[in-house]
N, C-alpha and C positions, 0 to 999 in steps of 0.2 A: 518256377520263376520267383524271385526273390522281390519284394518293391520296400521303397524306403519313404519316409516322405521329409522336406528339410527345407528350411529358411535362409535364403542367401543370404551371405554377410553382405550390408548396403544396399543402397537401391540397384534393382534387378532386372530388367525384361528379357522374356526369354524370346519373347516376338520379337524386338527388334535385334539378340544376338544372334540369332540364327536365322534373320529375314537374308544373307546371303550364304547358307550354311554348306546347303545341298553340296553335294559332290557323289562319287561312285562309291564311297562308302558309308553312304547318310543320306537321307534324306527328310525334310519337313510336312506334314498334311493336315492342315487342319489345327495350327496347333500341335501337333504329337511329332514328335520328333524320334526317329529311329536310326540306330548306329548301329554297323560291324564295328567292335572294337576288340582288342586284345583282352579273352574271357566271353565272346559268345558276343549278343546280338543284345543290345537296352533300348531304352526308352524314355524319354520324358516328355512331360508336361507343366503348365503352370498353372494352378488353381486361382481363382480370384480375390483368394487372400494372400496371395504373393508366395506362397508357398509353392518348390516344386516339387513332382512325385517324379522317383526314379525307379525302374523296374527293367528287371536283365536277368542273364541267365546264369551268373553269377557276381561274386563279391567285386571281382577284380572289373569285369562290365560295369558296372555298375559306378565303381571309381573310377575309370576311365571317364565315361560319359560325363562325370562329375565335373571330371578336370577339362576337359573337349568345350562344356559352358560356362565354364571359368564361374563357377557359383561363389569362388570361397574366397576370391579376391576382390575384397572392397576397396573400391576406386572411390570412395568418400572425398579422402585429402585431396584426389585430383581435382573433384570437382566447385569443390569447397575454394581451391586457391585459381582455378582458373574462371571463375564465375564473370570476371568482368574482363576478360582477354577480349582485345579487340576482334582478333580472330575467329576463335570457336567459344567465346562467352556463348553466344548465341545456342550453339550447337550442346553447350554443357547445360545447356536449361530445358532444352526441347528435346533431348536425347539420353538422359541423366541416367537410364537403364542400361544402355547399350553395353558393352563388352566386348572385347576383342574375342572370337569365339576358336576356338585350337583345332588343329585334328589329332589325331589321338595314338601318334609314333612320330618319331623324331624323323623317321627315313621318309614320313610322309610328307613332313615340312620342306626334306630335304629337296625332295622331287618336283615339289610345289614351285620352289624357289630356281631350280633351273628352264621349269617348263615357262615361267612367267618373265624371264628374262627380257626386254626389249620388246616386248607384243602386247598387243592390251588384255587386258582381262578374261574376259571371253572367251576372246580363242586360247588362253594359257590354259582357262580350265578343262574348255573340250579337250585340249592337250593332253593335260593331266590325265582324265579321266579314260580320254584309250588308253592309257600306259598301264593303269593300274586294272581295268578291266583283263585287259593281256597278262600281266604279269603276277595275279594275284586270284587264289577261287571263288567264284561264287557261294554267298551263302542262303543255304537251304532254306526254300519256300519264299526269297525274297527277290530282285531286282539288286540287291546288293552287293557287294563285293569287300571281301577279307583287307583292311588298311595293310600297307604295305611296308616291311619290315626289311632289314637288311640280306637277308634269306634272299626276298626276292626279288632283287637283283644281283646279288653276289653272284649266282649261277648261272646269268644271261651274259650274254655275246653283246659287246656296246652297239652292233648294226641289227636287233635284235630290236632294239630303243629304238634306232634311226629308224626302222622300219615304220614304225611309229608315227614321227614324225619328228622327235626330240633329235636335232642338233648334233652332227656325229660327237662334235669336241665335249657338249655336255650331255650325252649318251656315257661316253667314253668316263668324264671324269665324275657322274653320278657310280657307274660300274666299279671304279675302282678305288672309289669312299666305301664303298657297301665290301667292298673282301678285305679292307684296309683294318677294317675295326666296328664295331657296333658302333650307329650315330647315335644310340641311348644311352650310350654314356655321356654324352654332351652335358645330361641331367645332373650327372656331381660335378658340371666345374660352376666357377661363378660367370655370370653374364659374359664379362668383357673376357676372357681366359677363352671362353666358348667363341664369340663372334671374332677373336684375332686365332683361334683354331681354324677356324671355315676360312676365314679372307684370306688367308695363308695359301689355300688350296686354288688350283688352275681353275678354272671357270666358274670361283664365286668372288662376288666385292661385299661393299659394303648394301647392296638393299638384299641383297640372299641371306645374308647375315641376320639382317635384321626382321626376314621373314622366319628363318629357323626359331631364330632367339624369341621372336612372340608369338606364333602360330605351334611353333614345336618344343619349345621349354615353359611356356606363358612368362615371359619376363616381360617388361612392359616397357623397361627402361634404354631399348635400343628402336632408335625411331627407323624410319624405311625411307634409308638416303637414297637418291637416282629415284625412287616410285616415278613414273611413267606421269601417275596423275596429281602427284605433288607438284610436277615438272610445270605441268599444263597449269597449275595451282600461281606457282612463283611467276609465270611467264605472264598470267591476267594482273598480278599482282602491280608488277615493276611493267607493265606494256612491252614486253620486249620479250623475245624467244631466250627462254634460262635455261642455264645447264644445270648437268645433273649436282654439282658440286655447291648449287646454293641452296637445295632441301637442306642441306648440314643446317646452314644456316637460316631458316626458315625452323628448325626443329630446335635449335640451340633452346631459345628461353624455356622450355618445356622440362629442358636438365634431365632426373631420373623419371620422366614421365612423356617421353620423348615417343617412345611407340605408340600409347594408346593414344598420345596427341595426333600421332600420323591417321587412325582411324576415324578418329575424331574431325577431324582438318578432311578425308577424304567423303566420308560419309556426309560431313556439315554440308561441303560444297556442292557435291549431290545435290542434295536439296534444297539448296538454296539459302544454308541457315549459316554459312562462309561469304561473305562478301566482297568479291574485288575491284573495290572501287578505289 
């Protein structure tokens, strides 16, 4: 096992990026966080001097995991220029660590973003999580399971998915993104090149988009238009049931800072640290 130990750029929690981390390729205990990633099986932690230790089973684990907790993007300026948003002031003060936290292949994003389509949370993740249990190996001595790469669905039958429980239409048009082209290459276009690639495509818009673009590239700057809990967000906001077409505008003032403000705005309200009055 290889281990590193390193200072994230900016203020950092790894508690609170990864307090909703868990999925069938990762899981948190105690503090210790453990990933299948592409290059074997890592690990991290955070020390009480802000420092994290990362340890894996190779080079390439090991910078996955890196990227997965977004350690090397400092979110400073966000929170620097949003400090007194009427919004998520609140939530940039009492949450200042936080991070949009990745998984660690773009086909995993890709999968994320159709299972989560119209359903709440929840159930999108149990969703997720039998697909990739089904369609991906177990890795040895853990409860985990191998992230999921274009391989592995390229070779599946779209009723294969449905069986599942994924959606025949987005069975079908995950199936045929995954033989069409590697979704890792999404990583050399720029942001917007990327999310009008995906919205182009049959059964994804604009909040698939914006899950790829920040969960599966870390780009920060394409916020999560339609989000389900944005929706419920604008609806307390304005007293009135809102559609998915005013997150746009609920995200607008946030400009190139529009995704992590989606996190920010969703997490805040959570808590309590959003307020729609």
């Amino acid at each position: 096992m290889l281990e590193t130990e390193l200072r994230p750029r900016g203020p950092y929690s790894l508690a609170l990026t990864v307090r909703w981390y868990g999925d069938a390729t990762r899981m948190v205990r105690e503090g210790l966080v453990t990933a299948a990633v592409p290059g074997g099986v890592a690990q991290a932690w955070q020390r009480p001097d802000g420092r994290i230790v990362l340890r894996g089973e190779s080079e390439e684990a090991i910078e996955r995991l890196r990227f997965s907790l977004a350690m090397d993007d400092d979110h400073t300026p966000f929170l620097r220029r949003f400090a007194g948003d009427p919004l998520i002031g609140e939530a940039t003060r009492r949450l200042r660590g936080l991070r949009q936290s990745r998984v660690s292949t773009v086909t995993h994003a890709l999968l994320r973003a159709f299972c989560g389509q119209l359903i709440e949370s929840k159930r999108a993740r149990h969703l997720e999580a039998r697909i990739v249990r089904a369609a991906t190996p177990s890795v040895a001595g853990s409860a985990l399971h191998a992230p999921p790469t274009a391989a592995s669905f390229a070779s599946l039958a779209p009723a294969a998915l449905r069986a599942h429980g994924l959606h025949a239409r987005r069975a079908a048009a995950l199936v045929r993104l995954c033989r069409a082209s590697d979704p890792e290459r999404l990583r050399a276009l720029p942001t917007e090149a990327a999310a009008r690639y995906l919205e182009r495509e049959r059964g994804l818009g604009p909040w698939s988009a914006g899950v790829v673009c920040l969960e599966g590239l870390g780009r920060p700057e394409r916020g999560l238009i339609g989000d389900l809990g944005l929706i419920k967000l604008v609806s307390a906001l304005r007293g009135r049931r809102a559609e998915a077409w005013e997150t746009e505008e609920l995200l607008a003032p946030y400009g190139e800072w529009a995704g992590l403000a989606s996190v920010y705005l969703l997490k805040g309200w959570g808590l309590g640290l959003v307020r729609a009055a």
